[in-house]
LOBAKE-892365 format. One record per residue (C-alpha): residue in three letters; x, y, z. Coordinates in steps of 0.2 Angstrom, whole numbers, plus 5000, padded with zeros to 4 digits. Example, Ala and Ser with C-alpha at 12.3 -4.5 7.8 and 13.67 -1.06 7.14 Angstrom:
BEGIN
ALA506249785039SER506849955036
This chain:
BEGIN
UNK500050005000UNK501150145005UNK502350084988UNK500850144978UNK500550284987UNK502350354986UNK502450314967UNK500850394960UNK501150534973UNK503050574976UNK503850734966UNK505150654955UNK506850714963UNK508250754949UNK509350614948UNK511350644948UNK512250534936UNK511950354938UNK513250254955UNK513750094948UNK514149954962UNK515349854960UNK516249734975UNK516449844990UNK517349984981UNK516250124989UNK516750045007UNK518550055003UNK518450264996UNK517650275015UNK519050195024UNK520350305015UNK519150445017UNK519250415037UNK521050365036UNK521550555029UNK520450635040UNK519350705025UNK518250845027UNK516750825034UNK515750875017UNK516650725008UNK516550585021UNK514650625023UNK514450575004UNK515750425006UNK514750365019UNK513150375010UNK514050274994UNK514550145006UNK512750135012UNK511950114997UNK513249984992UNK512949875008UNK511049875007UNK510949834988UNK512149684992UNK510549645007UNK511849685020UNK510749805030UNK511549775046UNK513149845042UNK512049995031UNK511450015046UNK513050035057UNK514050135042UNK512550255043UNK512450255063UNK514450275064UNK514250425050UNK512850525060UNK513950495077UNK515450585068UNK514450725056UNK512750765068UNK513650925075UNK513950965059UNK512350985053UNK512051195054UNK513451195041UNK512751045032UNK511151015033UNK510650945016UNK511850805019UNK511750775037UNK509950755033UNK510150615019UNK510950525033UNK509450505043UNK508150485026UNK509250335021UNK509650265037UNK507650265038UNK507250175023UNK508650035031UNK507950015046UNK506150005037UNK506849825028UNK507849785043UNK506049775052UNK506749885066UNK505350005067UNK505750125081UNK507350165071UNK506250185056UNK505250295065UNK506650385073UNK507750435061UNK506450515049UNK505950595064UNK507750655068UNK507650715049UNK506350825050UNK506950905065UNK508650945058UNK507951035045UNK506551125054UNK507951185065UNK509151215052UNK508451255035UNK506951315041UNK505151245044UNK504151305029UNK505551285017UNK505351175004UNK506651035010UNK505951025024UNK504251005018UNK504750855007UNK505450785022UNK503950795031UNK502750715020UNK504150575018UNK504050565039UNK502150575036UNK502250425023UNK503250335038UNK501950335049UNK500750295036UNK502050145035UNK501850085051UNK500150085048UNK499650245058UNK498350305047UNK497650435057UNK499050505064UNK499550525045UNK498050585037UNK498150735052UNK500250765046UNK499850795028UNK498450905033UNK499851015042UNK501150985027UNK499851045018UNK499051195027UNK501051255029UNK501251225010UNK499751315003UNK500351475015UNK502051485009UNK501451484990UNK502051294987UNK500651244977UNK501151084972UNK501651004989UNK500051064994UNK499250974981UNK500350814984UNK499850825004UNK497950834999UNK498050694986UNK499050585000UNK497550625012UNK496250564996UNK497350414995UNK497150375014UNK495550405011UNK495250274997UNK496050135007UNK495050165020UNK493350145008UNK492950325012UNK492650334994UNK491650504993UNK492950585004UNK494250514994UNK493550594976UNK493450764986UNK494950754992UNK495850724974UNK494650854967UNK495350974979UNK497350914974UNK496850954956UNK496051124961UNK497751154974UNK499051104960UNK497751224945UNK497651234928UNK499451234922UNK499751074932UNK499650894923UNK500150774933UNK498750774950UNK497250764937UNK497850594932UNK498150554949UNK496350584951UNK495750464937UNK496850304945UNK496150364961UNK494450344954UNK494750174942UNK495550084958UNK493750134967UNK493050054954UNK494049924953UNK493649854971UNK491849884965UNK492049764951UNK492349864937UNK493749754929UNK493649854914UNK494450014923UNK495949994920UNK495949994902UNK494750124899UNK496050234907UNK497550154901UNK496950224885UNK496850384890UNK498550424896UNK500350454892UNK501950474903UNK503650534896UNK504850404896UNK506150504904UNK505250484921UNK504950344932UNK503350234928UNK501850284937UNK500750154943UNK499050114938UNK498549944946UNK499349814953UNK498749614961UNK498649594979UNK500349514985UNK499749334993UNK499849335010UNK501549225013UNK500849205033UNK499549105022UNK500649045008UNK500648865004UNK502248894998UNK503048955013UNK501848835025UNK502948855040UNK502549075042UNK501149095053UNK500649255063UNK501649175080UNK503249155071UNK504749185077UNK506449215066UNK508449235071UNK509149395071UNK509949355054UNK508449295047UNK507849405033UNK507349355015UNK507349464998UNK507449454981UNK507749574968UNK506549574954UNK507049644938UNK505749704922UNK505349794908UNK503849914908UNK503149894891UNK502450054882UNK500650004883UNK501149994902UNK501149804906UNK502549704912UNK503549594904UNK505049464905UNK504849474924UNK506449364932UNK507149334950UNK508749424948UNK509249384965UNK508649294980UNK508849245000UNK507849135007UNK506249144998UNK506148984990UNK504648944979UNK503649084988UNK504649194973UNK503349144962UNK502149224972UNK503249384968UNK503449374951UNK501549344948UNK501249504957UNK502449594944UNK501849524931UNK500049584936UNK500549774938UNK499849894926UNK500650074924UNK500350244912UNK500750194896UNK502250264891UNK502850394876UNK503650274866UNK503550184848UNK502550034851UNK504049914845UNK505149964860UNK505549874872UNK505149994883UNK505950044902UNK507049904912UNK506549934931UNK507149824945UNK506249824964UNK507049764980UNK505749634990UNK506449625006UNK505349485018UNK505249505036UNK504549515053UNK504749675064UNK505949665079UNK505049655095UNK505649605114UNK504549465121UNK504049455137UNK505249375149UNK506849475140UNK507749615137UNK508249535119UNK507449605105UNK507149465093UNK506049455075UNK504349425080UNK502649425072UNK501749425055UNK502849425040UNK502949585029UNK503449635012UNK504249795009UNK504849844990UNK505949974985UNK506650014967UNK508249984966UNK508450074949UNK507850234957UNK508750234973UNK510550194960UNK510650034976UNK510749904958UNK512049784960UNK513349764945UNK512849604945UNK510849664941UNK511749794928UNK512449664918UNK510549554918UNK510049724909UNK511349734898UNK511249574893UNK509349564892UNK509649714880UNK510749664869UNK509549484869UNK508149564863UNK509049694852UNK509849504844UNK508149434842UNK507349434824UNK505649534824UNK504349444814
């Protein structure tokens, strides 16, 4: 839920050149970088290099400590560098949210917020961004009220300080809330009222508004929604696919795959499962040549992932219809939250099992190893005969 509700609502950030992974290259810059005493500025960036690196090789604990170590060094640096200071935390958020470690998830975009409100400034536009990401947090973890009342304020601050369109994003986040909820007719006010915020120049929040309104009429049995309004839409290529639809994920608790998950189970610290999934996004927005990249522990439960993909439905895209289209690749992480039972002090994984997805190709987290599959599925399909 709250994958689609960043995708079809998040402002597209610009995107610096594209990080390649390879090995542990980035961790090794970092020790130099601490070995020489590098300016603060530098080793920030370092650390974050090393970060990504660590969690696209599903090595979220040491993420975790590289970031930790980072912020211990660099916090009191922040009034000279907030931007970066700040990245620290956002990515050491999205970490601890696949780690299952809640109350660090929820504590260090908490933490980031209040670096910038203190530092930047509390209506700025960074800061904004930041809290509506801290709002999708607590959505997250599931806190809907909690969140629907934050983007109310993110957007009440927006709309005063002339920033129309995260004003327009905060009320189309409260429409979406909404519409989970089935709160259907407050849902389509709440997306009028994004369209009427963003105005007349803006293209984006009116589309918004029709997926809001097919995937009503999706739950209502409408199975015809989708591609009456795939046909009515287009997306430039250049930015990242919005999604229209996608299949429920089975419920692995459930899963005759995975028979052994049940909602009393209890995993080893180390236990934690993933698998990268990579894809193309076709220009009449279906998936297609859906593969398991990468996987941990999933076993034939990944089929249960790769039927989900291959289900999705997003914007058609601005492209000749013999392209192949855009190669995507999302991160699957599997786990169950950390928790401390009663009788000890231990915190141990504990619970249902949850699936959290992030995309690799946006976050530049891909492996080298995820590069070459897109390389070489490329160069495969550019080598096949067309008929």
């Amino acid at each position: 839920m709250l994958a689609a509700l960043t995708q079809v609502a998040a402002p597209q950030p610009t995107k610096a050149d594209d990080i390649i992974v390879i090995g542990n290259r980035a961790e090794k810059e970092l020790a130099a970088c601490l070995a020489r005493n590098c300016p603060p500025a530098e080793e920030v960036e370092k650390s974050l290099q090393a970060s990504v690196e660590q969690f696209g090789a599903a090595r979220y604990d040491d993420a975790q400590q590289t970031l930790q170590r980072a912020i211990g060094r660099n916090r009191r640096y922040a009034a000279q560098l907030p931007g970066p200071v700040s990245s620290l935390y956002a990515t050491l958020a999205t970490v601890a949210e696949h780690q299952g470690r809640e109350d660090l998830w929820r504590s260090a975009a908490r933490e980031n917020v209040s670096l910038l409100r203190q530092y930047v400034g509390e209506t700025r536009p960074e800061t904004l961004q930041q809290e509506l990401a801290f709002a999708d947090t607590i959505t997250g973890l599931q806190n809907f009220q909690l969140a629907s009342g934050m983007y109310r304020w993110i957007q009440e601050k927006a709309a005063g300080s002339g920033q129309r369109e995260l004003a327009a994003m905060s009320a189309f986040r409260r429409a979406w809330l909404a519409m989970l909820e089935e709160r259907d007719d407050q849902a389509v006010r709440l997306a009028d009222q994004a369209v009427a915020i963003a105005g007349p120049d803006d293209k984006i929040t009116p589309q918004l508004g029709q997926i809001l309104r097919a995937r009503i009429a999706i739950r209502r049995g409408d199975k015809d929604a989708v591609d009456q309004l795939a046909s009515t839409l287009r997306q430039s290529a250049t930015t990242t696919p919005r999604m229209l639809w996608q299949p429920k994920l089975e419920d692995l608790n459930l899963s005759s795959d995975l028979g052994f998950f049940n909602t009393n189970v209890r995993l080893k610290g180390s236990d934690l499962m993933y698998a990268d999934v990579g894809y193309w996004v076709r220009p009449d927005g279906r998936t297609s040549g859906v593969e398991i990249l990468r996987t941990s522990g999933l076993g034939q439960w990944s089929g249960a992932i790769t039927r989900q993909v291959s289900g999705r439905r997003y914007i058609p895209l601005d492209l000749p219809a013999s392209s192949q289209g855009i190669y995507r690749i999302d991160r699957f992480t599997v786990r169950a939250a950390f928790d401390v039972p009663t009788g000890t002090r231990i915190a141990q994984r504990m619970g249902r099992m949850e699936v959290h997805i992030i995309d690799l190709t946006d976050t530049d987290a891909m492996s080298a190893a995820a590069r070459e599959r897109e390389s070489e599925a490329a160069a495969a399909k550019a080598a096949t005969p067309t008929t």
